[in-house]
C-alpha positions, 0 to 999 in steps of 0.5 A, spaced: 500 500 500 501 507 499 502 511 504 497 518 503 500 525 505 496 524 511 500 521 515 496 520 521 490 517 518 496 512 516 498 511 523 491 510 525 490 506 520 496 501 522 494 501 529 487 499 528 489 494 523 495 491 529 489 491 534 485 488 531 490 483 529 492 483 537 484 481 538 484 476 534 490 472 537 487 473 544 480 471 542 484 465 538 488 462 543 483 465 550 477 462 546 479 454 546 481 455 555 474 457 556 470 452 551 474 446 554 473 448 561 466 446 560 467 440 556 
């Protein structure tokens, strides 16, 4: 991709991008501990 004269939109951007990405790992790796906690 490249990068608009707004830099600060970019930067959102990028960090929205890798906290959605730390979210998905989170959910990823708390998700199976609570399913197999019931099991």
């Amino acid at each position: 991709m490249i990068a608009g004269t707004g830099v600060p939109l970019d930067w959102a951007n990028a960090g929205k991008a890798h906290i959605a990405s730390a979210a998905a790992t989170a959910v990823a790796l708390i998700v199976p501990d609570i399913v197999f906690s019931f099991e």
